[in-house]
C-alpha positions as CSV (number, residue, x, y, z in Angstrom):
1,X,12.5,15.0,-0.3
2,X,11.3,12.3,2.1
3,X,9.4,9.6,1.5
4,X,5.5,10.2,2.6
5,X,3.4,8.4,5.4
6,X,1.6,6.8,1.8
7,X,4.4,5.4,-0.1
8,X,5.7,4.0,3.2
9,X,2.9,2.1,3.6
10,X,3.1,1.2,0.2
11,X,6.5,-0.4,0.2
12,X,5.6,-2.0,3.5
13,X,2.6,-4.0,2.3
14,X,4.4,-4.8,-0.9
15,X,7.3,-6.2,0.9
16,X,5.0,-7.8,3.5
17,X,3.4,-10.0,1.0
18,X,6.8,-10.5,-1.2
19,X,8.2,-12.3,2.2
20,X,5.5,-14.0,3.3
21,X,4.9,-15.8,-0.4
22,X,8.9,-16.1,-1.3
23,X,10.3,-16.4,1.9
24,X,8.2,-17.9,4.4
25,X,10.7,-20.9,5.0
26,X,13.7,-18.5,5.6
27,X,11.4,-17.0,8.3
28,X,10.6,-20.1,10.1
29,X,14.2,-21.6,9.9
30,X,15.0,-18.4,11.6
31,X,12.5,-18.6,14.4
32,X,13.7,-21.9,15.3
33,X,16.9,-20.8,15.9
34,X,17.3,-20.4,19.7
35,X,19.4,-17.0,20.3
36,X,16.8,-14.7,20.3
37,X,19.0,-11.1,20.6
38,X,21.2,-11.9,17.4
39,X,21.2,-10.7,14.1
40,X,19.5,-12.6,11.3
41,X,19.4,-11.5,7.5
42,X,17.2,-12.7,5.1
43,X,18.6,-12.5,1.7
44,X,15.9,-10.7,-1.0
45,X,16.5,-10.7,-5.0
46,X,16.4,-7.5,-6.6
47,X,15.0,-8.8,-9.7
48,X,11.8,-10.8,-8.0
49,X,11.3,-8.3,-5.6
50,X,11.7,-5.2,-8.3
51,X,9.4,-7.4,-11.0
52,X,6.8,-7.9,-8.0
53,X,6.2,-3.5,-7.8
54,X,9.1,-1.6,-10.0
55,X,7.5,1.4,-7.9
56,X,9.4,-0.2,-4.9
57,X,12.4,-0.4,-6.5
58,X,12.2,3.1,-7.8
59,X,12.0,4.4,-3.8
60,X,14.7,1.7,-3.0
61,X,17.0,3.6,-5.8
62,X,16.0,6.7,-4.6
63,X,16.0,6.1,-1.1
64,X,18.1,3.1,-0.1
65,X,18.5,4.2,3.5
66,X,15.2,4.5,4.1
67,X,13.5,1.8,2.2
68,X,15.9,-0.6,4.1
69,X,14.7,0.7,7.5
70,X,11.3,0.0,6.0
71,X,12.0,-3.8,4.7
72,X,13.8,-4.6,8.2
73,X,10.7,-3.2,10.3
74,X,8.4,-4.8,7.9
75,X,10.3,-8.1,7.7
76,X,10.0,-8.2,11.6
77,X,6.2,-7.4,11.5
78,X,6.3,-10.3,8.8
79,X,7.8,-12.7,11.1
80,X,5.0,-12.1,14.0
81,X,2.7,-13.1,11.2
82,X,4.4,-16.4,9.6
83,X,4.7,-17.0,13.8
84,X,0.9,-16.4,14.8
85,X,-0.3,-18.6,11.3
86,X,2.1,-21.3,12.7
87,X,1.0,-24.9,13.9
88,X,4.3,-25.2,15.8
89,X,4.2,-22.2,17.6
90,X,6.0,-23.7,20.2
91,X,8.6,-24.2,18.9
92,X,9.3,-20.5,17.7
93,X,10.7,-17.7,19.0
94,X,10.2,-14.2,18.1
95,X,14.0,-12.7,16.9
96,X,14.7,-9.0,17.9
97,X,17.4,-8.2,15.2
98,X,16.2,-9.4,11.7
99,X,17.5,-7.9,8.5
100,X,16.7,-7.6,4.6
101,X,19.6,-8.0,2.5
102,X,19.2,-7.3,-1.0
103,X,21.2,-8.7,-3.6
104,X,21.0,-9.6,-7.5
105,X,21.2,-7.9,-10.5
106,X,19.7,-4.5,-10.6
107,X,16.7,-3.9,-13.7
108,X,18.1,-1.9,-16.3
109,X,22.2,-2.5,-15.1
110,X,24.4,-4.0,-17.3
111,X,24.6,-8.0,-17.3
112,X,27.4,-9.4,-15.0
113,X,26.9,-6.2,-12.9
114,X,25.4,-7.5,-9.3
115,X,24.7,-5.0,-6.1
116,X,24.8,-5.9,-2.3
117,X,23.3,-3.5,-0.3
């Protein structure tokens, strides 16, 4: 089963808005940096991500592959957006190669077990 055109969406705008509130510093710090071809990850938690739509992190269980495809392209779409709201646009540049990395404990996993994916 593949995920649909709708739940796509879904998980996009859910992640948008999860980076733009809880991350919105990580994305700047990255557009400052100067190399604009290498490979930046953003680090997500499980648990605040998960608590913000447990429907997302049922897709990202189900379909880890895919749903991290979708976080990367949607973190880069993210970025654009942090960049054009910016007052130091300037000083910005616009990174090719950004990644979500998630990490924390899983809902429902034993305590002291912690997944990087």
């Amino acid at each position: 089963m593949l995920i649909s055109p709708e739940q796509v969406a879904l998980i996009g705008q859910v992640f948008e808005a999860y980076v733009t509130e809880h991350h919105r510093s990580d994305i700047l710090q990255i557009l400052q940096e100067p190399d604009e071809d290498a490979h930046y990850p953003v680090v997500i938690n499980a648990m605040t991500l998960f608590e913000a739509n447990m429907e997302v992190g049922d897709y990202f269980n189900a379909y880890p592959s895919e749903v991290i495809n979708i976080f990367d392209n949607t973190l880069h779409r993210a970025a654009k957006t942090v960049l054009e709201n910016s007052t130091q646009q300037r000083w910005y540049k616009v990174k090719h190669y950004l990644h979500a990395r998630i990490t924390g404990q899983w809902p429902n996993t034993p305590p002291g077990c912690v997944r990087a994916v």
